[in-house]
N, C-alpha and C positions, 0 to 999 in steps of 0.2 A: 577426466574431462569435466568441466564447469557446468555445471545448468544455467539456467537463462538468469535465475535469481544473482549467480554469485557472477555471472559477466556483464552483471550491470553493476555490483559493486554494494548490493545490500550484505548487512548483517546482521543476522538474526544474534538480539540479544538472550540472556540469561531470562529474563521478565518480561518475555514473550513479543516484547517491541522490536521495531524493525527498523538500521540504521541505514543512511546514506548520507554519504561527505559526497557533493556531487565535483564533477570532472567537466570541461568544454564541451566532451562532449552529447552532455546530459542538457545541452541551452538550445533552446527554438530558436531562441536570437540572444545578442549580448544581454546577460544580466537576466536573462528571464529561463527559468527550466521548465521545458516540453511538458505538456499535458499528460502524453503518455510515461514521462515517468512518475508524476505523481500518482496516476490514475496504478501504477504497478505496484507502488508501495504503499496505498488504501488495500486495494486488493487482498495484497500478503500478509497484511497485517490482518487485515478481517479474516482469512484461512487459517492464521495461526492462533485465532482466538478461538475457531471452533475445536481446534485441537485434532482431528480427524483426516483423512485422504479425503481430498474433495477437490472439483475442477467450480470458475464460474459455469452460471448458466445465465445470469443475467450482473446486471451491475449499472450502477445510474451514480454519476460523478459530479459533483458541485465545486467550481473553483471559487474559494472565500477569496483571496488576491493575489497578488503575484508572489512566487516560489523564487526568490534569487539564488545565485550560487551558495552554497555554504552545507551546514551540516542539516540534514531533514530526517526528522521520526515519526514513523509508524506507529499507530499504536490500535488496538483492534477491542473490539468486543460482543460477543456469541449475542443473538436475540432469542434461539430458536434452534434445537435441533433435533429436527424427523427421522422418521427410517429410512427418506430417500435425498429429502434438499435440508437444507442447514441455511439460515439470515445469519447477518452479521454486518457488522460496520466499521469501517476501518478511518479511522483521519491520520493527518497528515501536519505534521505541526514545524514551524521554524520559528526561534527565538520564542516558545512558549505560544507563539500564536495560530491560530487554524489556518493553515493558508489551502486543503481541498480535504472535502470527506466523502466517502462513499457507502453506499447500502448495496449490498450483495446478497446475490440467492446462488447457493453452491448446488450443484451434482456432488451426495456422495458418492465414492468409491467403493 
């Protein structure tokens, strides 16, 4: 069975980034993709920078501009990791440019 990550169509590179070629059904509307999947592939890419079993516990999401159809990467990086919570920040880039980044506060596992 799939997890939530591979039924939406990410994949986790060698280099710790995080890939998505997106589908129709990843658009809010024509030509523009839903918040919520940028906001998953910040996320995971900020989880996979701490390296560690972790869920969020909090998370605060900035869209720099619109995400069109096409190929989008993840890419994350650790600020901080405690005995219990782990920071990290993940953006989110198309054609080289930012288009939403995020700061996350994990629950470790």
């Amino acid at each position: 069975m799939a997890g939530f990550n591979e039924s939406l169509g990410l994949v986790h590179q060698a280099d710790g980034s995080v890939l998505l070629e997106t589908q129709p059904e990843h658009e809010v509307a024509p030509g523009t993709i839903h918040f919520a999947v940028l906001t998953t592939i910040a996320e995971v890419s900020a989880a996979r920078a701490v390296g560690q079993p972790v869920v969020p516990a909090a998370i605060d999401v900035q869209l720099m501009r619109r995400a069109r159809p096409g190929r989008l990467v993840g890419v994350g990086r650790a600020l901080k990791v405690g005995r219990s919570l782990a920071f990290a920040d993940g953006e989110v880039r198309q054609e080289g440019e930012i288009v939403a980044r995020a700061t996350v506060t994990f629950a470790r596992l």
